[in-house]
VEXVO-20117 format. One line per field, with one value per atom (N, C-alpha, C): residue in three letters; x, y, z; residue number from 1. Coordinates in nm, 3 decimals, padded with zeros to 5 digits. Each point is the difference from the previous one (the first is absolute). Layout:
// VEXVO-20117
aa	[ALA/...]
X	[X/...]
Y	[Y/...]
Z	[Z/...]
i	[NUM/...]
//
This chain:
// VEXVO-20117
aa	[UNK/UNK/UNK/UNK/UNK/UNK/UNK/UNK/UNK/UNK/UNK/UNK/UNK/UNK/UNK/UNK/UNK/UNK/UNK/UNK/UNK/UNK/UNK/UNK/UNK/UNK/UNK/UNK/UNK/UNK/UNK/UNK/UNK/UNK/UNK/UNK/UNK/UNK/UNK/UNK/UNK/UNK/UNK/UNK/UNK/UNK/UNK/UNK/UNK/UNK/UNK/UNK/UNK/UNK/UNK/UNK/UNK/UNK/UNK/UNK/UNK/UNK/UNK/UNK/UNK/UNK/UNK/UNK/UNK/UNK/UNK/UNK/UNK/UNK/UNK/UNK/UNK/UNK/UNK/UNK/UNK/UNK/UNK/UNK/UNK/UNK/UNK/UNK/UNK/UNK/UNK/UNK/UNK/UNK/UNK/UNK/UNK/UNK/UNK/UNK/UNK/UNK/UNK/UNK/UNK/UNK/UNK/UNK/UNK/UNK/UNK/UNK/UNK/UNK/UNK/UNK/UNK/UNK/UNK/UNK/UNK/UNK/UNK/UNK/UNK/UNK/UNK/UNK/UNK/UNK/UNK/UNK/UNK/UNK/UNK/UNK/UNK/UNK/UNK/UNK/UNK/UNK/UNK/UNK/UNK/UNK/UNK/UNK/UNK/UNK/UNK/UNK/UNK/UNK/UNK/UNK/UNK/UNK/UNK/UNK/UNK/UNK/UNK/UNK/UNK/UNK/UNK/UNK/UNK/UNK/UNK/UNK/UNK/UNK/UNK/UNK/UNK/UNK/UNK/UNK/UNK/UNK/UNK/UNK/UNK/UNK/UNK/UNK/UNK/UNK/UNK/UNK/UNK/UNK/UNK/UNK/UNK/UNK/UNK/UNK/UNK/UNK/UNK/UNK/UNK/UNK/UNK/UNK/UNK/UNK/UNK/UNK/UNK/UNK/UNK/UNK/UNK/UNK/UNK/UNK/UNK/UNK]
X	[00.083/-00.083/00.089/-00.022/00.063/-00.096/00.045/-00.080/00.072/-00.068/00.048/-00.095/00.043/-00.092/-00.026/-00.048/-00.055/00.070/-00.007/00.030/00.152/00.088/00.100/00.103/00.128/00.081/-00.023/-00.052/00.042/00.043/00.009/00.160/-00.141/00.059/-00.038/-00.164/00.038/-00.093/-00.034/-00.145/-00.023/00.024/00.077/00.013/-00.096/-00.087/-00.116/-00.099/00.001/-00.104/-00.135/-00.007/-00.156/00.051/-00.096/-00.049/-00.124/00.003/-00.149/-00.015/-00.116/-00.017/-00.127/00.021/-00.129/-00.013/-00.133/-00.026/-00.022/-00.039/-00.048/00.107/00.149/00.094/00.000/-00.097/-00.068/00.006/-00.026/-00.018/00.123/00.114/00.145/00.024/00.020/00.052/-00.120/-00.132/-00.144/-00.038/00.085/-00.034/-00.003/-00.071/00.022/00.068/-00.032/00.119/00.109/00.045/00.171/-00.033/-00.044/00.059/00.042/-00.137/00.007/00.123/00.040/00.055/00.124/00.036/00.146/-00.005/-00.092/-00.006/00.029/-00.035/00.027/00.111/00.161/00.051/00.125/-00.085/00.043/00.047/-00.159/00.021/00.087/-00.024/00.094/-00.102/00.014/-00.077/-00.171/00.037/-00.101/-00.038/00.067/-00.039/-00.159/-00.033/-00.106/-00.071/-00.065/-00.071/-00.077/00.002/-00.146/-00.035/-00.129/00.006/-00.198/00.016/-00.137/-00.070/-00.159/-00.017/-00.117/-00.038/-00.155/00.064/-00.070/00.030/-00.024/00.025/00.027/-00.151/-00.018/-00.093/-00.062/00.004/-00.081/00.004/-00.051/-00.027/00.158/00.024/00.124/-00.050/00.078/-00.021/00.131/-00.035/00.135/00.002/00.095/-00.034/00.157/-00.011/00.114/-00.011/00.102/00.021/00.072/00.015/00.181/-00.005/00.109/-00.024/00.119/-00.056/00.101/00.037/00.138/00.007/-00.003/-00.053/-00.021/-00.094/-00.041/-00.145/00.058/-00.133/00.015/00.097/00.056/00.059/-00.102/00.099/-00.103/00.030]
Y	[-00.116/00.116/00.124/00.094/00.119/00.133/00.094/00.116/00.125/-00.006/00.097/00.060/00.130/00.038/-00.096/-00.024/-00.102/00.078/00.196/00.062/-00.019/-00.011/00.026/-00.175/00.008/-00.131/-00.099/-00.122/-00.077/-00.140/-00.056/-00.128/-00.069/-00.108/-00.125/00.051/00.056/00.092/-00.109/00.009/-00.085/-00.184/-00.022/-00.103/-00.038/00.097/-00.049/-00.099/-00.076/-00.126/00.063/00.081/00.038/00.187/00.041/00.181/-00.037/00.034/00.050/00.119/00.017/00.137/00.032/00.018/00.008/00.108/-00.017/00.073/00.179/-00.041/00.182/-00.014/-00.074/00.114/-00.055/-00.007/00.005/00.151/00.042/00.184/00.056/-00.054/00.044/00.122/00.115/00.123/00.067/-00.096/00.068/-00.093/-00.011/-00.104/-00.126/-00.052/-00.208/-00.043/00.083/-00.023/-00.005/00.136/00.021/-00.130/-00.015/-00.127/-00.115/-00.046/-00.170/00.015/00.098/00.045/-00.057/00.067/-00.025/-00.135/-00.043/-00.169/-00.055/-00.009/-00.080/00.024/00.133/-00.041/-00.050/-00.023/-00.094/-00.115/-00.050/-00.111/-00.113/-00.128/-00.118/00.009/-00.080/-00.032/-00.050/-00.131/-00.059/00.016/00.160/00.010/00.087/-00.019/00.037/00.165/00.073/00.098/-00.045/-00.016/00.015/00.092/00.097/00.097/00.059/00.003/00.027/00.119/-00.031/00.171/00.027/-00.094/00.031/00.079/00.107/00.072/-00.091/00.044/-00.053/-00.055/-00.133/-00.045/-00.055/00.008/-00.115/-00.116/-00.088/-00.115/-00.042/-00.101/-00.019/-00.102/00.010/-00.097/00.001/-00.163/00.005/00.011/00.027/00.033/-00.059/00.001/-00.008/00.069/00.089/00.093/-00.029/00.042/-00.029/00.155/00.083/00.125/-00.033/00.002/00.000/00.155/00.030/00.092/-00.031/00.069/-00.012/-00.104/-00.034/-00.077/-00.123/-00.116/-00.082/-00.117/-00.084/-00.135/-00.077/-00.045/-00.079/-00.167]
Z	[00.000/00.000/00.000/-00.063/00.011/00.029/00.043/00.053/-00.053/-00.100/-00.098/-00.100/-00.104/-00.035/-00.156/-00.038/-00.117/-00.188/00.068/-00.115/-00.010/00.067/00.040/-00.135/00.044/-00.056/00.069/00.002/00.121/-00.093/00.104/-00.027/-00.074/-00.095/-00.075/-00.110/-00.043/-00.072/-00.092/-00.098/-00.108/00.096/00.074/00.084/00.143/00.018/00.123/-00.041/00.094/-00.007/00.009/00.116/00.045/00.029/00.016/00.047/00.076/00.113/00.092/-00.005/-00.036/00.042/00.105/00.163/00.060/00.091/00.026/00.091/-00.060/-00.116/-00.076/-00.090/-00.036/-00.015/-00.176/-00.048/-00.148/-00.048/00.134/-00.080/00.055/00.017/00.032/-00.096/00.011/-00.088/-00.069/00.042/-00.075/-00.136/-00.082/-00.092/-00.024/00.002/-00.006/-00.120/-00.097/-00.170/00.048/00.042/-00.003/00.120/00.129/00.042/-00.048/-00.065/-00.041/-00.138/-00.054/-00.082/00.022/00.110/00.058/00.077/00.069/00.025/-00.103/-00.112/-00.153/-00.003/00.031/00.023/00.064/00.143/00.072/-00.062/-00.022/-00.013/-00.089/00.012/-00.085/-00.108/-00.096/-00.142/00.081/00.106/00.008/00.164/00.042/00.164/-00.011/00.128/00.040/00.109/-00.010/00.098/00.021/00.125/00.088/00.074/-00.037/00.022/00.092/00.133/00.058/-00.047/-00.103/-00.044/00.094/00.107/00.050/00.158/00.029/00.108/00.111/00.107/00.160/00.073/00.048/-00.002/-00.090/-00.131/-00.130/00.056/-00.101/-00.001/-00.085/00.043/-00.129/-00.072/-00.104/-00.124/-00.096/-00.073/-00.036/-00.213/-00.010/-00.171/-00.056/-00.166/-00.041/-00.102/-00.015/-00.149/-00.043/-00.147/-00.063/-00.107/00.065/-00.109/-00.122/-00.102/-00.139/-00.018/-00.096/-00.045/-00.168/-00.086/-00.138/-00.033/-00.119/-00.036/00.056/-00.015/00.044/-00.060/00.013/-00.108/-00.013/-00.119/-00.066/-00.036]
i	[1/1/1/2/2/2/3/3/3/4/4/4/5/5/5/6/6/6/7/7/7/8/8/8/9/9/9/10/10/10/11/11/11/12/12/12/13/13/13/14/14/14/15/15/15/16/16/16/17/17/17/18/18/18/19/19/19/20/20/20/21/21/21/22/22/22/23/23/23/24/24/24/25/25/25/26/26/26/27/27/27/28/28/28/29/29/29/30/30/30/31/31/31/32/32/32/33/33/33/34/34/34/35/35/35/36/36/36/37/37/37/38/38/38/39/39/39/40/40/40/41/41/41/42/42/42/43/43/43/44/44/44/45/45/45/46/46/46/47/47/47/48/48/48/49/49/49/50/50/50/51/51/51/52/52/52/53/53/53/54/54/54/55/55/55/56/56/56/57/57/57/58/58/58/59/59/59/60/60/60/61/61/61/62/62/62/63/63/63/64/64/64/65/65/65/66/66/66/67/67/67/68/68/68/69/69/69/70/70/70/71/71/71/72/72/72/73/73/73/74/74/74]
//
């Protein structure tokens, strides 16, 4: 775990397995683009975010996304 700012350099870039992002910090700097933006890259080819978007108290539930960049393959 590191405690650091997400905009910033940090070690093993493009190489993270996973990104959490909880507890609100989806709207880190105000925008969720530039976030998940810069999670992508974080991440490895085939790592993962998991990221809480329901405020404090919801119900939880669980989902799976997969965001592409450019059209789909074929």
């Amino acid at each position: 775990m590191l405690e650091r700012s997400v905009f910033e350099p940090l070690p093993g870039e493009r190489r993270w397995a996973t990104v959490i992002l909880l507890d609100g910090n989806i709207g880190i700097g105000g925008d969720p683009v530039v976030l998940l933006s810069r999670v992508t890259e974080l991440l490895a080819a085939d790592g993962m975010a998991v990221v809480e978007v329901e405020p404090p108290g919801a119900t939880s539930t669980t989902m799976t996304v997969r965001v592409e960049d450019g059209p789909p393959s074929t």
